[in-house]
C-alpha positions as a Markdown table, in Angstrom:
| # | Residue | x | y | z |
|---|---|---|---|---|
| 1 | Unk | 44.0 | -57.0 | 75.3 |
| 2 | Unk | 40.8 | -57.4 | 76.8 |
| 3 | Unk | 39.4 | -60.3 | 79.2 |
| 4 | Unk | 37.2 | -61.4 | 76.6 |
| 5 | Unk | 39.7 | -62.5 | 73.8 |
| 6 | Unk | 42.5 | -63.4 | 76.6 |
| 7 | Unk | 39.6 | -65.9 | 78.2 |
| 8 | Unk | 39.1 | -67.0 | 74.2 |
| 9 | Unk | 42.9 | -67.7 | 73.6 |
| 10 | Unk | 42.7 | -69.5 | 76.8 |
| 11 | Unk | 40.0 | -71.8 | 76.5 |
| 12 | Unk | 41.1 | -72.5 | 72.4 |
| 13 | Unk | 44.6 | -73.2 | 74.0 |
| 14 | Unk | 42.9 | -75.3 | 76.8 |
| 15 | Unk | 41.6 | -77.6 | 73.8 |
| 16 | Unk | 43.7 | -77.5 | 70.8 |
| 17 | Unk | 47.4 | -77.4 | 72.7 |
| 18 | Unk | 46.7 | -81.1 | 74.7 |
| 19 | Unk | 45.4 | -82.6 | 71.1 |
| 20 | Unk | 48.2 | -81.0 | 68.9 |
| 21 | Unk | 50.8 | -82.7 | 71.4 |
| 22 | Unk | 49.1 | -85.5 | 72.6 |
| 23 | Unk | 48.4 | -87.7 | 69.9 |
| 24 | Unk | 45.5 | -90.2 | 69.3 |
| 25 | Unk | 45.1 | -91.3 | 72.7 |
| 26 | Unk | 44.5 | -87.3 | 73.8 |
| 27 | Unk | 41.8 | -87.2 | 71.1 |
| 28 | Unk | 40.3 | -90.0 | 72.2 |
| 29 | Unk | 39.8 | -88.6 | 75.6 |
| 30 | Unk | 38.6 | -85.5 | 74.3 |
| 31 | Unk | 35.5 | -86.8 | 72.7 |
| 32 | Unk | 34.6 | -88.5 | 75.4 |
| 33 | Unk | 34.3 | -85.2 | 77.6 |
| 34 | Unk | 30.8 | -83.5 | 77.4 |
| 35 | Unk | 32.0 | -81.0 | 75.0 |
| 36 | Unk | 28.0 | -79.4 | 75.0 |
| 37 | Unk | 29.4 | -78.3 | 78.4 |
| 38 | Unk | 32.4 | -76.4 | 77.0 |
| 39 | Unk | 30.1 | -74.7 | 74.6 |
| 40 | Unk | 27.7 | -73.9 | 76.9 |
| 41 | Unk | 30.9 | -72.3 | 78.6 |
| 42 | Unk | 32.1 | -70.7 | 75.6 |
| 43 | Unk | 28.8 | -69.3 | 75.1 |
| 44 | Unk | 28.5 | -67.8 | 78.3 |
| 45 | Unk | 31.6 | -66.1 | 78.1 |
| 46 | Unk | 30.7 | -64.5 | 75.0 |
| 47 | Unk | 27.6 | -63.5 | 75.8 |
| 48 | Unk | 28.5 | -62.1 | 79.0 |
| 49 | Unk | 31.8 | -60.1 | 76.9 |
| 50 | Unk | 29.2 | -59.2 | 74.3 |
| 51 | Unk | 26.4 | -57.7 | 77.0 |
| 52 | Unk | 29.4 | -55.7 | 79.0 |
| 53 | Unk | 31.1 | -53.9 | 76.0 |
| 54 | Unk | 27.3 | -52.9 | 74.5 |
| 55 | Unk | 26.3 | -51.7 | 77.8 |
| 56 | Unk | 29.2 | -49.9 | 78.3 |
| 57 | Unk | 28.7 | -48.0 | 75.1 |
| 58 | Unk | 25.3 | -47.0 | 75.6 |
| 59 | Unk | 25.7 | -46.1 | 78.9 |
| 60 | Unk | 28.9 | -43.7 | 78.0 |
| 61 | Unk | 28.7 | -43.4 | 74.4 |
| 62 | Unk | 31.3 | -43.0 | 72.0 |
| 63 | Unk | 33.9 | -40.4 | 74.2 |
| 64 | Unk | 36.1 | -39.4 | 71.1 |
| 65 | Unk | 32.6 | -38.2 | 69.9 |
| 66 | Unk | 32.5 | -35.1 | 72.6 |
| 67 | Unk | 34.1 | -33.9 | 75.6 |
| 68 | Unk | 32.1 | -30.9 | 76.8 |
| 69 | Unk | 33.1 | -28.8 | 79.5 |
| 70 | Unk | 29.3 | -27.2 | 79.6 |
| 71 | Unk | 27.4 | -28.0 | 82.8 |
| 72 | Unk | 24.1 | -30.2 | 82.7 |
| 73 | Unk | 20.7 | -30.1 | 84.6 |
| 74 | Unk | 17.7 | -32.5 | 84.2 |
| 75 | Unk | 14.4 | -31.9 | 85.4 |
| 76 | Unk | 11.8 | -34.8 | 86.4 |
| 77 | Unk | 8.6 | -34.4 | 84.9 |
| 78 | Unk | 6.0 | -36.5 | 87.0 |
| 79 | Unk | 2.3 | -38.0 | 86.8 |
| 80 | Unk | -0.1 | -36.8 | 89.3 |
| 81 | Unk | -0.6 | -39.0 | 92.8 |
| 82 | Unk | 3.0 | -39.7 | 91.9 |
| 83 | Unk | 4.9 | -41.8 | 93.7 |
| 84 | Unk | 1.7 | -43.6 | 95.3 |
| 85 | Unk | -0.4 | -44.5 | 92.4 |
| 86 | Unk | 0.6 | -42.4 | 89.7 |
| 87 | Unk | -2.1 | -41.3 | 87.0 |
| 88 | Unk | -1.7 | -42.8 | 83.1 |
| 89 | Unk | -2.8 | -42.1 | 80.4 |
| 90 | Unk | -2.3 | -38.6 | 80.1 |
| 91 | Unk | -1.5 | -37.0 | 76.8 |
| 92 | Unk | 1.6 | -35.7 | 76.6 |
| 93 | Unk | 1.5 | -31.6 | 75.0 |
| 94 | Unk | 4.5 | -29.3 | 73.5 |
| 95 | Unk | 7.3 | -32.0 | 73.5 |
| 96 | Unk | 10.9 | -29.4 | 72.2 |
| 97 | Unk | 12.6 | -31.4 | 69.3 |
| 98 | Unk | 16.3 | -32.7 | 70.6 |
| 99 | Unk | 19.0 | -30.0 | 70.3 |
| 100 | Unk | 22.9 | -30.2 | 71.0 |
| 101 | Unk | 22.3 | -28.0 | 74.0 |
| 102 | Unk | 18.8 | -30.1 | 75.2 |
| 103 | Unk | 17.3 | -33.2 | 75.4 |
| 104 | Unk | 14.4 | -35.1 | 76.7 |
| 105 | Unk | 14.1 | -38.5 | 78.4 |
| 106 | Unk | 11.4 | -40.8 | 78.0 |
| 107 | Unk | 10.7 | -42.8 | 80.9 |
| 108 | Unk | 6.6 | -43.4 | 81.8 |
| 109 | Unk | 5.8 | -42.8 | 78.1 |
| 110 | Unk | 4.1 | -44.8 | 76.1 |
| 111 | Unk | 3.4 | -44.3 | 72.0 |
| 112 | Unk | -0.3 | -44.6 | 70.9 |
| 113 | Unk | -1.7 | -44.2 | 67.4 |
| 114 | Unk | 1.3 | -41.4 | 67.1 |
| 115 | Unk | 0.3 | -39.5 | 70.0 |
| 116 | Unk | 2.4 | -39.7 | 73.4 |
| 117 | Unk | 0.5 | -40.6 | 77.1 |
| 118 | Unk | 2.1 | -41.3 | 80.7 |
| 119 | Unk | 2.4 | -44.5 | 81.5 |
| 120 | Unk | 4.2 | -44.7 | 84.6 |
| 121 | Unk | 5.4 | -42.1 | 87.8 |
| 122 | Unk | 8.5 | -40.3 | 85.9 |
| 123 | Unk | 7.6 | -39.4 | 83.5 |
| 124 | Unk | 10.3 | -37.1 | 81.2 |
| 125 | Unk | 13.3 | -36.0 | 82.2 |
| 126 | Unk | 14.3 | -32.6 | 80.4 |
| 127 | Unk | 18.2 | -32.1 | 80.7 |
| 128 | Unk | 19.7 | -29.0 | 79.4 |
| 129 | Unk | 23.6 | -27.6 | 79.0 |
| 130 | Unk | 24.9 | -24.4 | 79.2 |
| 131 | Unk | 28.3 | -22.9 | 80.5 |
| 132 | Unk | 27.0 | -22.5 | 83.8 |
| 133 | Unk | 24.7 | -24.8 | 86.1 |
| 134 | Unk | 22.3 | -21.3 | 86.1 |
| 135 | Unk | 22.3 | -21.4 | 82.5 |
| 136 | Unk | 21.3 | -24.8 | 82.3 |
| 137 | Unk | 18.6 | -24.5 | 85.0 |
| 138 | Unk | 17.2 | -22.1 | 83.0 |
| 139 | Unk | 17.0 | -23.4 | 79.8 |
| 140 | Unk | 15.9 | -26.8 | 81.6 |
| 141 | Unk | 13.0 | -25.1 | 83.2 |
| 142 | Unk | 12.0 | -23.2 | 80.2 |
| 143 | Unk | 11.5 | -26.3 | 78.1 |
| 144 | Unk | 9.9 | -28.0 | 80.9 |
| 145 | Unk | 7.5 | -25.0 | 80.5 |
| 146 | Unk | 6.7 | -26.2 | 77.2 |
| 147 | Unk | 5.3 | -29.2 | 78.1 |
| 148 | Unk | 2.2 | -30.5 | 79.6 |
| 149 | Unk | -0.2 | -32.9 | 80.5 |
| 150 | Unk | -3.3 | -33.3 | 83.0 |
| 151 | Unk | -1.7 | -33.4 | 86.7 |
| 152 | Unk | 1.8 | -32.7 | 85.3 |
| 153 | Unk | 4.1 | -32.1 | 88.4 |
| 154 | Unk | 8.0 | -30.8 | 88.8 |
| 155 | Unk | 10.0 | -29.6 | 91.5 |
| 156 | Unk | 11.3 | -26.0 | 91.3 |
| 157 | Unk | 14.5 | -26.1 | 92.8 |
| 158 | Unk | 16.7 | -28.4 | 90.9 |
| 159 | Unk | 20.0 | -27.0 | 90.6 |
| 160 | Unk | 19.8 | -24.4 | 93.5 |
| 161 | Unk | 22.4 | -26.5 | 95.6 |
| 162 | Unk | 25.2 | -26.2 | 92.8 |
| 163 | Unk | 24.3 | -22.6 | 91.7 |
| 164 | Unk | 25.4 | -21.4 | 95.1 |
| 165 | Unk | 28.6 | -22.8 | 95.1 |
């Protein structure tokens, strides 16, 4: 069971079990404790449960969904005068629909009148799979090709480290 419910049971068991067994004079003590202090505390507990298990699944997704053996590279796509005072407002050019085998990130991006523009250092992040880490990198690079905007900048030697293994 998780800690969530097993905190639930125990605080409902906390309450219920001392007025079940104890009679009028345990009910009588019970509404005289702040009970907008258990709530608070009830509240908090679920909200806390609630925030954990979403962030859990969109940080790892669904895993019955897919388990992949493919490798996976992302490249950094980054404003000009990045990281000191990077330039916005850029258009953003040639941005690849999402495939199974490739995605890409928005981070710096802002949406205006339907058109995309920088708005911030990182940019994009295109991430790529393939069988290998060189297949990946290549893929990767080749959609980061694709895309541009004024002062657009990338490093060229993501990947390079693992490929050599």
């Amino acid at each position: 069971m998780s800690r969530g419910i097993l905190l639930l049971i125990g605080l409902l068991a906390a309450v219920l079990i001392p007025v079940v067994l104890g009679g009028s004079d345990t009910w009588a003590r019970l509404q005289s404790f702040p009970l907008n202090w258990l709530l608070i505390m009830f509240g908090m507990i679920l909200l806390c449960w609630g925030i954990n298990t979403l962030r859990l699944r969109l940080l790892l997704g669904d895993q019955r969904e897919r388990v992949t053996p493919l490798k996976s590279l992302g490249v950094v796509m980054a404003a000009a005068n990045y990281p000191a005072t990077p330039e916005l407002g850029q258009e953003i050019h040639g941005l690849p629909a999402d495939t199974d085998e490739a995605m890409v990130f928005h981070a710096g991006t802002v949406l205006k009148d339907g058109k995309i523009f920088t708005n911030g250092g990182r940019v994009l992040c295109v991430t790529a799979l393939g069988d290998t880490v060189k297949q990946a990198q290549t893929h990767a690079y080749a959609l980061a090709d694709q895309l541009h905007f004024k002062g657009m900048q990338m490093r060229r030697d993501i990947g390079f480290r693992a490929i050599r293994r």
